[in-house]
C-alpha positions in Angstrom: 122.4 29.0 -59.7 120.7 31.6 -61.6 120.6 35.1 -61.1 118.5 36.5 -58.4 115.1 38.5 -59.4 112.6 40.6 -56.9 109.4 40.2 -56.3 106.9 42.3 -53.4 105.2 39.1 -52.4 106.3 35.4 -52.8 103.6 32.5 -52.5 104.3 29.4 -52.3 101.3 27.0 -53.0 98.5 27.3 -55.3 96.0 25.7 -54.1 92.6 27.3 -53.3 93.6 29.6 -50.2 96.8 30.4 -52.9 95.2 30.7 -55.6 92.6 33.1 -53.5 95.3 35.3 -52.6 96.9 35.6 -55.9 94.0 36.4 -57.7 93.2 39.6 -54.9 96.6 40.9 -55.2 97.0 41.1 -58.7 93.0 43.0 -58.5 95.6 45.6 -55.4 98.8 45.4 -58.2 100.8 43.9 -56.4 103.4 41.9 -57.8 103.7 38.2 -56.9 105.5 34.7 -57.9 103.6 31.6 -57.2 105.6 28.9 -56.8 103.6 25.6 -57.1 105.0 22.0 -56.6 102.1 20.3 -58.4 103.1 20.6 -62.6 99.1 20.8 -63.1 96.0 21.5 -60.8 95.1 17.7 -59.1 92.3 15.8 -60.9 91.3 14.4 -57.7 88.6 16.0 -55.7 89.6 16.7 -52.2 87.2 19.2 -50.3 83.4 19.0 -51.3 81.8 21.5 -48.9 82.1 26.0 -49.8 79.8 27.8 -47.4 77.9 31.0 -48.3 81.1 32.9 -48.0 83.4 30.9 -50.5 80.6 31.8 -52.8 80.8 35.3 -51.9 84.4 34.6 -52.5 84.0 33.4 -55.8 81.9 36.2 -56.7 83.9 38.8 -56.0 86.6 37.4 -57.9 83.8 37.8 -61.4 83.6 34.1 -61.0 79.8 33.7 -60.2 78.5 33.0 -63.7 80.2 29.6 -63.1 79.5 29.0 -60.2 76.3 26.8 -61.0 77.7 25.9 -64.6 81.3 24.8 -63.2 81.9 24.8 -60.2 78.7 23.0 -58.1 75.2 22.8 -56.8 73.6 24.0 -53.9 74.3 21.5 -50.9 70.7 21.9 -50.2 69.6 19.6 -46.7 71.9 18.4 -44.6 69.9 15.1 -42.6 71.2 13.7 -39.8 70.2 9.9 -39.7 70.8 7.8 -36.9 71.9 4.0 -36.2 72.8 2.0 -39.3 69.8 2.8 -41.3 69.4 3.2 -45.3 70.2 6.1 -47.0 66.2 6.9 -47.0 65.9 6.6 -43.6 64.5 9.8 -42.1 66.5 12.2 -40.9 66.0 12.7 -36.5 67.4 16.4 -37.9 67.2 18.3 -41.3 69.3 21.9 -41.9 68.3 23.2 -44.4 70.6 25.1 -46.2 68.9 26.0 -49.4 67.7 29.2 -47.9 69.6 32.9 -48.4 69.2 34.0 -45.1 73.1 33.9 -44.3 73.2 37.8 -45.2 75.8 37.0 -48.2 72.8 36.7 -51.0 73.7 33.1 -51.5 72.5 29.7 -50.0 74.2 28.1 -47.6 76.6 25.2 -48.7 78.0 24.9 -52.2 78.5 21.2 -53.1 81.8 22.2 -55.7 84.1 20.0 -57.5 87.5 21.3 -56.0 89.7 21.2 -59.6 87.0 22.8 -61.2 87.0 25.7 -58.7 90.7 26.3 -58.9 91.0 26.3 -62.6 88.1 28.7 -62.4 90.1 31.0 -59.6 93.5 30.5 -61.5 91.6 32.0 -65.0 91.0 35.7 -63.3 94.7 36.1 -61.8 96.4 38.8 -63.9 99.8 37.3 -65.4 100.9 40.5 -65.8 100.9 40.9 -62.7 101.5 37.6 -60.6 103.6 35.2 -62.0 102.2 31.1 -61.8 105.1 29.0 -61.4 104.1 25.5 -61.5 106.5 22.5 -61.0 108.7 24.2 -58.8 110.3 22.9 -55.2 111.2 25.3 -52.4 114.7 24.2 -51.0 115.4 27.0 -48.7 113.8 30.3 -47.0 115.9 32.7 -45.3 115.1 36.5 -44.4 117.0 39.6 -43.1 115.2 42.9 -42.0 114.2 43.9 -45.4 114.2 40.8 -47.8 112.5 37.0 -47.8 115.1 34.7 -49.5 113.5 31.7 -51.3 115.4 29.0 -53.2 113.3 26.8 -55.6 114.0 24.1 -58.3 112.4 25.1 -61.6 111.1 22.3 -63.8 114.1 21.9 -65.8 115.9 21.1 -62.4 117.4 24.5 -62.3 118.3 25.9 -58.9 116.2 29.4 -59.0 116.1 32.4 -56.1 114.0 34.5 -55.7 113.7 37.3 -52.9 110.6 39.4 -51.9 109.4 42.0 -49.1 107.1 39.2 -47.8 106.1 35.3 -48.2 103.5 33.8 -47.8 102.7 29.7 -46.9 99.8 28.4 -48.6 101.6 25.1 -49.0 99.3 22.7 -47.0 99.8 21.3 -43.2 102.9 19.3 -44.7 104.0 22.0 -46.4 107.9 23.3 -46.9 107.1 26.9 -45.5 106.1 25.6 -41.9 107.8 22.5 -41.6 110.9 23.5 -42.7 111.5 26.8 -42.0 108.9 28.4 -39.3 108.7 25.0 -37.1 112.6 25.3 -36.0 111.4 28.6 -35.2 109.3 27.9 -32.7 105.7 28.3 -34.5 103.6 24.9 -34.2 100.7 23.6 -34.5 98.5 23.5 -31.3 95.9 21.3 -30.8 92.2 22.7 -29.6 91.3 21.8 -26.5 87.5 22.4 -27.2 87.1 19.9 -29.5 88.1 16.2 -28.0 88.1 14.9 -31.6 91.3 13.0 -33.2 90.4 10.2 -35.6 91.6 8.9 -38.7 88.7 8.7 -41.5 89.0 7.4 -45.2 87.6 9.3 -47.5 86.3 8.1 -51.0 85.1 9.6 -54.7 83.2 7.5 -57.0 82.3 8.0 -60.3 79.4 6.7 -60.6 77.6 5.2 -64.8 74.6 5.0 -64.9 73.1 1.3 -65.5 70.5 0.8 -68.3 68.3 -1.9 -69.5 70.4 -2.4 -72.4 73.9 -3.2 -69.9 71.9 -4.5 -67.2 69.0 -6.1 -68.6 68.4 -8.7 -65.4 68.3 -5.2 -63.3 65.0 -6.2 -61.4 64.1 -2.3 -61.2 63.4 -1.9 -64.3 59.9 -4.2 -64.8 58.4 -1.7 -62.3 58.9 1.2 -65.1 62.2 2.7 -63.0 64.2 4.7 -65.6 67.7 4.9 -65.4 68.3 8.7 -63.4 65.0 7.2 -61.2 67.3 4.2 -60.0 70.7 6.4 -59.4 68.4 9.0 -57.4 66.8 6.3 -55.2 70.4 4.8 -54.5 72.6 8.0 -54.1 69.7 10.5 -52.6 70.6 14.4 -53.5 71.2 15.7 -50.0 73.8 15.6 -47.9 73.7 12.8 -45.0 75.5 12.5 -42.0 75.3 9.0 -40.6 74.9 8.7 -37.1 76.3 5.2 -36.2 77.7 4.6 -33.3 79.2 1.2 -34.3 80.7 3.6 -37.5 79.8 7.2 -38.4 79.9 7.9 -41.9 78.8 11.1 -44.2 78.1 10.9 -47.7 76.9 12.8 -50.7 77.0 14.0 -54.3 79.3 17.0 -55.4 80.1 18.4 -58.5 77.9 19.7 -61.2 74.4 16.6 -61.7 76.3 15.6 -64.8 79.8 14.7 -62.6 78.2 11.9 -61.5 80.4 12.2 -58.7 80.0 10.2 -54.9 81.7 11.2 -51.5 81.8 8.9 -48.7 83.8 9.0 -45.7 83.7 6.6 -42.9 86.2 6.4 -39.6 88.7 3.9 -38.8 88.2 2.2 -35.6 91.3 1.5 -33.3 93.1 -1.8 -34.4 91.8 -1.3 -37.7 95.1 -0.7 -40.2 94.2 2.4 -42.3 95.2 1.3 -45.4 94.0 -2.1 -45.2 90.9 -0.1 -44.9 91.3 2.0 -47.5 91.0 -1.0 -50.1 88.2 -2.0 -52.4 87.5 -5.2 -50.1 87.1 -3.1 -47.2 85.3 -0.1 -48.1 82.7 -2.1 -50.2 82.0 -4.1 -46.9 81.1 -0.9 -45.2 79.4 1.1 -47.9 77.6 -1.4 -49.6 75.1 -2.2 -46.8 74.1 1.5 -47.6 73.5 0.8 -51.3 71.5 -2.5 -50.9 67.4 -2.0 -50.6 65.5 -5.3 -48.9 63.6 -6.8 -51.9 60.2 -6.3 -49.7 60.6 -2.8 -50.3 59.4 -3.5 -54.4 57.6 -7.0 -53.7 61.0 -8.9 -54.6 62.5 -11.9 -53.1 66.1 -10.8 -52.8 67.6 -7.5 -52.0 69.3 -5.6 -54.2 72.6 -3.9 -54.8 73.8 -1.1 -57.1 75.7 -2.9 -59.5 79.4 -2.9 -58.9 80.8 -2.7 -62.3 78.7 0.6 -62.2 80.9 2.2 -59.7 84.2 3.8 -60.3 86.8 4.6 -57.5 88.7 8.1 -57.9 90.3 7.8 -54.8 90.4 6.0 -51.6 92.5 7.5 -49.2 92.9 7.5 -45.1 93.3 11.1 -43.1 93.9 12.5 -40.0 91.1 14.7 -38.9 91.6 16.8 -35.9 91.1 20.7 -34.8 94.5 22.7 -34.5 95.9 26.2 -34.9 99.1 27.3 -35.0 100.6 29.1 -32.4 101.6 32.3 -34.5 100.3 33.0 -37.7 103.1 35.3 -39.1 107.1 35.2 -37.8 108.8 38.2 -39.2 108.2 38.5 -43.2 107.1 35.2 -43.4 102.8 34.7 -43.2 101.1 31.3 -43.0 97.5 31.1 -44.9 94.8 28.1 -45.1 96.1 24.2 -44.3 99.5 25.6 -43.0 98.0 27.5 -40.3 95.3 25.7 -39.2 93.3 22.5 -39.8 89.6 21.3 -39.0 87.3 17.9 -38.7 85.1 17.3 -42.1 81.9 17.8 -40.5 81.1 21.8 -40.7 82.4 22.3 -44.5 84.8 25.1 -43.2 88.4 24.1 -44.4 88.6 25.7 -47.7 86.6 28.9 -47.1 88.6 29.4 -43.6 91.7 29.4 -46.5 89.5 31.8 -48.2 88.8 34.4 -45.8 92.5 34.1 -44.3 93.9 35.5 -48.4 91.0 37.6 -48.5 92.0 39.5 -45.3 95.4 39.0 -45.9 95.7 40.9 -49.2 94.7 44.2 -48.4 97.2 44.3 -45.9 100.2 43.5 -47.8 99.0 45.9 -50.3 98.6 48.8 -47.6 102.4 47.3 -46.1 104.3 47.8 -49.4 102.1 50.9 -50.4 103.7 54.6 -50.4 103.1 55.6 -46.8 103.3 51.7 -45.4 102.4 51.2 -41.7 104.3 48.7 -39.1 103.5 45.5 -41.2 103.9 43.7 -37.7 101.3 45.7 -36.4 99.2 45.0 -39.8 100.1 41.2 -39.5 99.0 41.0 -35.8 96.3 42.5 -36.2 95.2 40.4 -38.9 95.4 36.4 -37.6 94.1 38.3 -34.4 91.0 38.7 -36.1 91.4 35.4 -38.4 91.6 33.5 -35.1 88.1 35.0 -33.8 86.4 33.9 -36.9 88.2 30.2 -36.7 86.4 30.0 -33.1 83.0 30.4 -34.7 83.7 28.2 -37.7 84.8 25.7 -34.9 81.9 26.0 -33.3 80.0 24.5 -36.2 82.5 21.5 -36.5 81.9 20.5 -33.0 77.9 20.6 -32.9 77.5 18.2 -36.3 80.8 16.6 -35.2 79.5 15.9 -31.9 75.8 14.6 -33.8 77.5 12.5 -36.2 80.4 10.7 -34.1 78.5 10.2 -30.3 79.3 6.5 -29.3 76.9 5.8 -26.9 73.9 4.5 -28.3 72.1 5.6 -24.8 73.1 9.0 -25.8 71.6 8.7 -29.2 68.8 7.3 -28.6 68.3 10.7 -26.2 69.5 13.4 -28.2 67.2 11.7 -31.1 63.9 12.1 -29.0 65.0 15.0 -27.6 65.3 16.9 -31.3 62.3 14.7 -32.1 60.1 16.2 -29.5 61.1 20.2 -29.9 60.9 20.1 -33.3 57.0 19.7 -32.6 57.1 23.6 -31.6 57.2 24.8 -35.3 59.2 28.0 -34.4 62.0 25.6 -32.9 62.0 23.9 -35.8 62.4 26.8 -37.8 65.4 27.7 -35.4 67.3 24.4 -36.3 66.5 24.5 -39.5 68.7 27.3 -40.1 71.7 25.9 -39.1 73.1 28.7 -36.8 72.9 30.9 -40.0 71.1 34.3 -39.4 73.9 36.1 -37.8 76.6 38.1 -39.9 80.1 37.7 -38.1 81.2 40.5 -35.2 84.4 40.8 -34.1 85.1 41.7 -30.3 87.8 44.6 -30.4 91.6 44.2 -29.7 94.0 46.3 -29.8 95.5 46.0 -32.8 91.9 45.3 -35.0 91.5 47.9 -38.0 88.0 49.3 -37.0 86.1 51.8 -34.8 84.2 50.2 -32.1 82.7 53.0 -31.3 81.4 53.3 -34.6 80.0 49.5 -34.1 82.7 48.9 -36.3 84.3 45.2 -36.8 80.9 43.2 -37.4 80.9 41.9 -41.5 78.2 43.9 -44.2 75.7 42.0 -45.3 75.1 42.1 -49.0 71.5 42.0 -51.2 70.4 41.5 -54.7 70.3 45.2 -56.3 70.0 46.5 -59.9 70.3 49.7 -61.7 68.0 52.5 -61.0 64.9 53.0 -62.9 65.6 49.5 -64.7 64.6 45.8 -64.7 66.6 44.0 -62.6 69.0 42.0 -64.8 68.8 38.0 -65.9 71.8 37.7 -64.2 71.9 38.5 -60.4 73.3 41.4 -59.3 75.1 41.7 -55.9 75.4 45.0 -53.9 78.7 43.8 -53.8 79.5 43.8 -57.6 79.0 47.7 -57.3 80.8 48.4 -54.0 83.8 46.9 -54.6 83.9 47.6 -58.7 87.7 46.5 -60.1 87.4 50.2 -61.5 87.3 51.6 -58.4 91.2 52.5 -56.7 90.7 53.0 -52.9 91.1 49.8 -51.0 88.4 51.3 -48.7 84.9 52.0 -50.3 82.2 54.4 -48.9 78.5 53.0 -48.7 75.7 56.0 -48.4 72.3 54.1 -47.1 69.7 55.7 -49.2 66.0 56.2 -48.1 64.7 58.3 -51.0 65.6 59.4 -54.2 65.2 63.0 -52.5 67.7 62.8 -49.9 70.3 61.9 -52.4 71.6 65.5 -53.5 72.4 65.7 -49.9 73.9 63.0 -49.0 76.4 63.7 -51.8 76.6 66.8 -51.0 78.0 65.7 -46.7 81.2 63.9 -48.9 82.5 66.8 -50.3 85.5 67.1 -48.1 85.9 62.9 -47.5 89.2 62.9 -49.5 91.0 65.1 -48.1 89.9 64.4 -44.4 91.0 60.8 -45.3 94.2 61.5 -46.4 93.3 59.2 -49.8 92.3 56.6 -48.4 88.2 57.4 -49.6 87.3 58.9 -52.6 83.7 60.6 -52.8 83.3 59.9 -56.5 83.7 56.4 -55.3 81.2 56.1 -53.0 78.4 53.5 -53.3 74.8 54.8 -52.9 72.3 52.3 -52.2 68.6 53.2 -52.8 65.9 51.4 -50.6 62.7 53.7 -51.9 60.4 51.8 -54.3 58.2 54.9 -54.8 59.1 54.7 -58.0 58.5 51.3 -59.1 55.1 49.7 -61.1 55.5 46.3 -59.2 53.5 43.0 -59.0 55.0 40.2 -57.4 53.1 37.8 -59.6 55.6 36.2 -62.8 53.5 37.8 -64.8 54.0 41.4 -64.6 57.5 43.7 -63.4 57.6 46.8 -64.4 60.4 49.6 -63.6 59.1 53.0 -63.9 61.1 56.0 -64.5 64.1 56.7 -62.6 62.0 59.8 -61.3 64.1 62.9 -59.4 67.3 61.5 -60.7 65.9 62.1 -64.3 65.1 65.5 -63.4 68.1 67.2 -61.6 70.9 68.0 -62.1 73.4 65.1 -63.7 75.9 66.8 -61.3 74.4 65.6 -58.3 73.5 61.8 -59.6 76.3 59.6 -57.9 78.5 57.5 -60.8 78.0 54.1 -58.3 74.1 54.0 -57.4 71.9 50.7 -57.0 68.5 50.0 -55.6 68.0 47.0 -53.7 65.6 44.1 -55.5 62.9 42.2 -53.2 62.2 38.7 -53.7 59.1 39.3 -55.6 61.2 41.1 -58.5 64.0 38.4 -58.2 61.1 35.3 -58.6 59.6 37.5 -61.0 62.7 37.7 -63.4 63.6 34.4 -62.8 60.3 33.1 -64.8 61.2 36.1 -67.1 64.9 34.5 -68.0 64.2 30.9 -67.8 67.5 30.1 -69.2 69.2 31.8 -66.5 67.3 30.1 -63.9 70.5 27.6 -62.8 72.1 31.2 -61.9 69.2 32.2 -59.7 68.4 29.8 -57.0 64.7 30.8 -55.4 65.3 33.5 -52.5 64.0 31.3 -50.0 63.8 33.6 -46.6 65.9 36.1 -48.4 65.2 39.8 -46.5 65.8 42.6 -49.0 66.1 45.3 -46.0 69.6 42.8 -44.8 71.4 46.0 -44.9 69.5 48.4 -43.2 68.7 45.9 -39.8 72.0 44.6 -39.8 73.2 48.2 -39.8 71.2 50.6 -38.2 68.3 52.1 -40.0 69.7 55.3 -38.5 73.2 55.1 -39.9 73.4 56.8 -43.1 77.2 56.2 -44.4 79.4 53.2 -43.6 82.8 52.6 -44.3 84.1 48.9 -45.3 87.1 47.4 -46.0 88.1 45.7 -48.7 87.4 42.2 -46.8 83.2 43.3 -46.1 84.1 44.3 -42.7 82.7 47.8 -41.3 85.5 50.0 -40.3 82.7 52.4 -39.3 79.2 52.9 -39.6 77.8 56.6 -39.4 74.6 57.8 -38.6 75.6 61.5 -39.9 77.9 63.7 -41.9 80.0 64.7 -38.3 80.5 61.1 -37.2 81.3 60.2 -40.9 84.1 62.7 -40.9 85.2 61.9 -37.6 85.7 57.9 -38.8 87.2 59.3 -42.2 90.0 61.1 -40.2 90.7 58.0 -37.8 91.5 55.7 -41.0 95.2 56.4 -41.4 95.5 56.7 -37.7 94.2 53.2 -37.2 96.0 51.5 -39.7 99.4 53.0 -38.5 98.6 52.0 -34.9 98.8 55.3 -33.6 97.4 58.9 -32.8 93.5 60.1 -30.9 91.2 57.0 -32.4 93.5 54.2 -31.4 93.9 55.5 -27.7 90.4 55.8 -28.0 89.8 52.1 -28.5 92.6 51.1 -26.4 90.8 52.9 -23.8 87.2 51.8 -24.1 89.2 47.7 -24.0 90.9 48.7 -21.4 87.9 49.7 -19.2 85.6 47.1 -20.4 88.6 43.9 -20.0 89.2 45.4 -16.0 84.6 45.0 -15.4 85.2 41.2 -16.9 
């Protein structure tokens, strides 16, 4: 066996939620070793479905320039179609998720091609920093009171160790990390009792050529002028469709960038049936090509017809067991389970891979604080943290049960209800509005434990909200600019970052001028000079919504004063008008800029308070603290360290106010 080398963090998988992490804590300098079974990132597309917060995800990580290119397309509707009806049936339910009214800036659902993401993800970890082993096979884990012990086969088929201050599982539900080592522990998964749903489904990717009158010149289609992208979109619509059947639920769409060609159907396995029996071509053409067969009456014809078969190619057609579980404990000792290993859900709420995501993002910061200078109890840290994670979980569950529970109901006497019941109330057109949305609207809020990094008191633990912005006094730029780009700059050094809620350009002086003493009442953990300033007063701007004027004006006051008191990190906020407006402007960067449908440029200020002037966010977009003045700013500042250490006036504080309101309930 080689010789043994040292690492802070040890990772094993690399998959997104890995991948995810690594990337983060090479951004804190932390030092990591990924070890990856898999020799090269998997050519076969498994998850589809990123919500609004994977693409936050991804564009935090720099990433969002490919996002459209790359990576996906918006999702767009999601219609929920009941019986065994064509794919053009209408929908007894449309979401529509092609609006920004989430509170991240983005729309609602990415549709992503999965290898495509991670390659993306993998291209912004620093090797410098964390090391990518691929090809390599845990053996063994073992950990004393200071050290995780981790044997691994290298490529070569050399035995390896390595040993680290923590390790993290991001190795899958079958992975080596739980299986072998945590399950004998006592840590298991644990079904949830909310959601009544076990089933085996088989899920398939086509590729999909187009045909054309020179391959398929008896096509009937084509005599009534039908070109060849006409017939594919007609066959394979662009939304997302659950089918409702209760003889067979299905769901199907596109993913993948428009040029992919790619297909995604998944259909469940009744009892009896054998799973791979129905995993073959025999058996999942028999179900899915009823779907892809129009009556000839539709175009005047005398037969039906079927998209041709030597037009379809399969990528993969594979049986799995969906089901809702947790595991019991999230972190034994030094040793952390992330994503798949920790948890599991149905397909039907698109929540698998970002519920990975926000699990590393989380995750990170505290590992960096746990191996930093001055580290707190990392137990405390670790608790703390899948405390949280399993709040957020619940509400991501909750969306898996309601189009769960739409898409698989087995009573056709139920369906036929539930479909005129959503029939009828989506005659009131604010009702319709309301389930349009989706349940999106509302930013995540934790409710306090003890334990939870964040001031209640302060309404801290609810997630910021983020807007388009751009730089003072200028256009705003082709390619969209997040609040969150400036926040949370890889220049900046502080895992914590200060936000200072700007009403005018007047009040900014002093504003600036109530951080002066931030540092040191933080003990570090803020720096002033890194404090985000986000301007809201449009005074200042020559503005037409119309395409055919924009126009930034000065940058007024700031000009003027003193360059002393003009904050390094300041942004305005953009309003939809500006954004539609420089979309038209930069039509070549229009696949970057999806149209702010029922985006709300004021997000920040009604999420937040429009009396709190300073807020305080971790590195993960949750408030810590939201201030309405200099006093209960510095009063927040102070409680940081205390917090995070578990200890001292804040924490009894908060103890306290759960305490009191936990004996009431």
């Amino acid at each position: 066996m080689s010789s043994m080398e040292t690492s802070e963090v040890i990772i094993v998988g690399c998959g997104p939620t890995g991948a995810v992490l690594s990337a983060h804590l090479s951004r804190q300098r932390v030092r990591a070793v990924i070890l990856e079974r898999e020799p090269t990132i998997p050519t076969d597309p498994r998850g589809i479905a990123l919500d609004e917060e994977g693409i936050r995800t991804l564009q935090g990580l720099g990433l969002y320039d490919k996002v459209y290119t790359e990576i996906g397309r918006p999702m767009g509707i999601f219609n929920f179609i009941s019986g065994s009806g064509g794919l053009q049936t209408r929908p007894f339910l449309r979401l529509d998720y092609n609006t920004i009214v989430g509170g991240t800036g983005h729309v609602g659902v990415l549709c992503h091609k999965q290898p495509a993401m991670e390659k993306c993800i993998r291209s912004v970890i620093d090797p410098d920093i964390v090391s990518l082993r691929s090809g390599c096979t845990v053996t063994a884990i073992d950990e004393d009171q200071d050290w995780v012990y981790t044997d691994y086969t290298n490529p070569e088929g050399q035995k390896c160790r390595v040993r680290s201050k923590f390790l993290v599982g991001a190795d899958g539900k079958t992975g080596f990390t739980r299986k072998r080592y945590l399950e004998p522990k006592g840590i298991h998964m644990e079904r949830d009792l909310r959601l009544h749903y076990e089933e085996t489904w088989i899920a398939l990717n086509w590729h999909l050529v187009l045909p054309t009158p020179e391959s398929h010149p008896k096509f009937p289609l084509w005599k009534f002028g039908y070109t060849p992208e006409g017939i594919y979109d007609i066959f394979f619509p662009k939304d997302f469709r659950f089918l409702c059947n209760p003889n067979r639920p299905a769901i199907c769409t596109r993913f993948g960038l428009e040029k992919d060609r790619l297909w995604r159907f998944e259909f469940v396995v009744k009892p009896g049936e054998d799973n791979l029996e129905m995993a073959s071509t025999e058996k999942t053409r028999e179900i899915i090509m009823p779907y892809l067969t129009h009556p000839g009456s539709q175009y005047g014809l005398a037969e039906d017809i079927s998209w041709p078969l030597d037009c379809i190619k399969c990528l993969r057609s594979s049986p799995f067991f969906f089901s809702a579980r947790s595991c019991n404990k999230w972190a034994l000792g030094r040793t952390i389970l992330c994503g798949d290993a920790a948890h599991v859900f149905p397909p039907f709420g698109g929540q698998g891979i970002v519920s990975g995501f926000r699990d590393a993002i989380s995750l990170s910061w505290r590992l960096a604080l746990a191996l930093g200078p001055s580290a707190p109890s990392y137990e405390g840290l670790l608790t703390g943290w899948y405390t949280e994670r399993k709040q957020q979980l619940e509400r991501s569950l909750a969306i898996t049960v309601r189009n769960g529970n739409f898409c698989t109901e087995p009573s056709r006497v139920k369906a036929f209800i539930r479909d005129w019941y959503l029939w009828f109330i989506q005659l009131v057109p604010s009702w319709r509005h309301q389930l349009e949305l989706g349940g999106r609207g509302g930013m995540i809020q934790y409710d306090y434990r003890p334990g939870m990094p964040f001031l209640e008191q302060f309404e801290g633990g609810r997630m910021f909200p983020q807007v388009f912005c751009a730089p003072v006094g200028e256009l705003a730029p082709p390619m969209p600019m997040f609040t969150d780009d400036i926040i949370f700059s890889k220049e900046k050094k502080c895992l914590f970052q200060l936000v200072v809620i700007v009403e005018s350009v007047a009040e900014i002086g002093r504003l600036k001028a109530d951080l002066a003493d931030i540092d040191t009442l933080s003990e570090g953990e803020l720096d002033a000079e890194e404090a985000t300033f986000i301007l809201h007063d449009f005074s200042y701007l020559k503005a037409s919504v119309s395409s055919a004027s924009f126009q930034a004006g000065p940058k007024s006051n700031l000009e003027d004063g003193d360059i002393a008191t003009i904050p390094r990190y300041i942004t305005r906020t953009v309003t939809s008008g500006e954004y539609a407006a420089t979309t038209d402007h930069h039509p070549d960067y229009a696949i970057h800029r999806p149209p702010p449908l029922r985006y709300n440029h004021e997000r920040i200020r009604n999420d937040i308070g429009k009396d709190k002037k300073f807020v305080i966010l971790r590195p993960d977009w949750f408030v810590f603290a939201a201030c309405r003045d200099k006093g209960e700013l510095e009063k927040a500042a102070g409680s940081i360290k205390r917090v995070l250490h578990g200890v001292g006036e804040g924490v009894e504080q908060e103890r306290e106010r759960f305490l009191k309101r936990e004996s009431r309930l």
